[in-house]
C-alpha positions in Angstrom: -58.6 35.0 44.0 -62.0 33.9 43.6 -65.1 35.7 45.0 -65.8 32.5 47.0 -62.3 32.1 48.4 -62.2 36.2 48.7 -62.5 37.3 52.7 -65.5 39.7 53.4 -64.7 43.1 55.2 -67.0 43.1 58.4 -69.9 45.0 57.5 -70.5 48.4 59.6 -74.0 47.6 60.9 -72.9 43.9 61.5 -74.7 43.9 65.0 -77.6 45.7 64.1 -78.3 42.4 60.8 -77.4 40.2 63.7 -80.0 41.5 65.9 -82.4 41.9 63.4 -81.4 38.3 62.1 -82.3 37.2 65.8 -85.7 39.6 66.2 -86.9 38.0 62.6 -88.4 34.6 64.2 -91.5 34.7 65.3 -90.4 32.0 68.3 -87.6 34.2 69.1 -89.7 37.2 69.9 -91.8 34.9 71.9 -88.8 33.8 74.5 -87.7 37.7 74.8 -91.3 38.1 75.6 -90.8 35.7 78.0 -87.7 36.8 79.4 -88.9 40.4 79.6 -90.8 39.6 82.4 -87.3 40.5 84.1 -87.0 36.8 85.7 -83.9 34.4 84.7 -85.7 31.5 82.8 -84.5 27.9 82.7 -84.9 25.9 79.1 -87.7 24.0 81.1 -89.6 27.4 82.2 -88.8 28.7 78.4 -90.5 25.7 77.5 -93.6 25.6 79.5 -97.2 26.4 77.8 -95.7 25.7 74.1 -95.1 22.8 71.9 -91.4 23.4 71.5 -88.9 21.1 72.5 -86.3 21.5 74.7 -83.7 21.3 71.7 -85.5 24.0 69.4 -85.6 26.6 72.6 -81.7 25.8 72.9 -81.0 26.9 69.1 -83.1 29.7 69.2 -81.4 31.2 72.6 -78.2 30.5 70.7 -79.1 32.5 67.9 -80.5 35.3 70.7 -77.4 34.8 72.9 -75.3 35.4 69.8 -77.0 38.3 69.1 -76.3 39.6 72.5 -80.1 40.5 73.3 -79.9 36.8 75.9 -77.1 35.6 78.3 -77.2 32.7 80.5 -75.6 31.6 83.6 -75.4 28.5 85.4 -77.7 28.2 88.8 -77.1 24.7 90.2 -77.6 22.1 87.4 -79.8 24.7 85.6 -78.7 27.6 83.1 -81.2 30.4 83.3 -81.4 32.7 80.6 -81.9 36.9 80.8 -82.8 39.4 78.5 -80.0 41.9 77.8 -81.6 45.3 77.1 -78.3 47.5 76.3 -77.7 46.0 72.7 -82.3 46.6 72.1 -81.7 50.3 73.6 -78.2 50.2 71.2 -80.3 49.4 68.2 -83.6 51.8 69.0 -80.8 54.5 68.8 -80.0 53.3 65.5 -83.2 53.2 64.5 -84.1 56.6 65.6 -80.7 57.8 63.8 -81.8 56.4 60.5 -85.4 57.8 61.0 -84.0 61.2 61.3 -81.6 60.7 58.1 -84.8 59.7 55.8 -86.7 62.6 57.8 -84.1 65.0 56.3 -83.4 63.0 53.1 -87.7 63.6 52.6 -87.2 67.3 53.5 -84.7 67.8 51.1 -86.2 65.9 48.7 -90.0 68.1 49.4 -87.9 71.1 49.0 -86.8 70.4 45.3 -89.7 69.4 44.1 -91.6 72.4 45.3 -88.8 74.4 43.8 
C-alpha cells in the first residue's frame, strides 16, 4: 500500500488543529468578533461595514461552523449565525494544560542544569 492510498489514524488534538485552522484567518477572527457581541447575525449583518461579499462570509462561517466555534439556524428566510463558546472555553483548557506541561518540562529542565 502506498503512503498516498494509506488511511491516516485521526490525530488526538484533531479539534484543537481544526480550531486553530479556523482562528488562523484574519477575516475569521473578525466575524467571531462580530458574533461575540452575543446577537445571532444574518450573512447580510456579517457583511455590513466590510468589503466582503456575501459568498466569501459564507466559506468562512463554513470553515468556523466546521470548527464548531459558529452554528446557524434558520429565522424566516434568513440563517443567523452564533458564536459557540464551549469548544473556545474546550481549547483555553488545552492551552492552559500544555502551558503547565512546558512550565514543568522548564522546571525540570532549570533543575539539571543548575545541578
Amino acid at each position: 500500500m502506498s503512503r498516498r492510498s494509506a488511511k491516516r489514524a485521526p490525530e488526538p488534538n484533531a479539534p484543537q488543529a481544526l480550531l486553530f485552522a479556523a482562528l488562523g484567518n484574519r477575516t475569521r477572527l473578525a466575524l467571531i468578533a462580530k458574533l461575540g457581541a452575543g446577537r445571532p447575525s444574518s450573512i447580510a449583518q456579517l457583511t455590513a461595514g466590510t468589503r466582503l461579499t456575501r459568498q466569501a462570509v459564507t466559506k468562512h462561517l463554513r470553515a468556523l461552523q466546521r470548527a464548531g466555534i459558529v452554528r446557524s439556524a434558520r429565522a424566516g428566510r434568513e440563517r443567523r449565525f452564533v458564536l459557540e463558546l464551549q469548544p473556545i472555553e474546550e481549547m483555553q483548557a488545552y492551552l492552559e494544560r500544555v502551558s503547565r506541561q512546558w512550565d514543568r518540562a522548564l522546571l525540570r529542565l532549570k533543575a539539571f542544569v543548575e545541578d
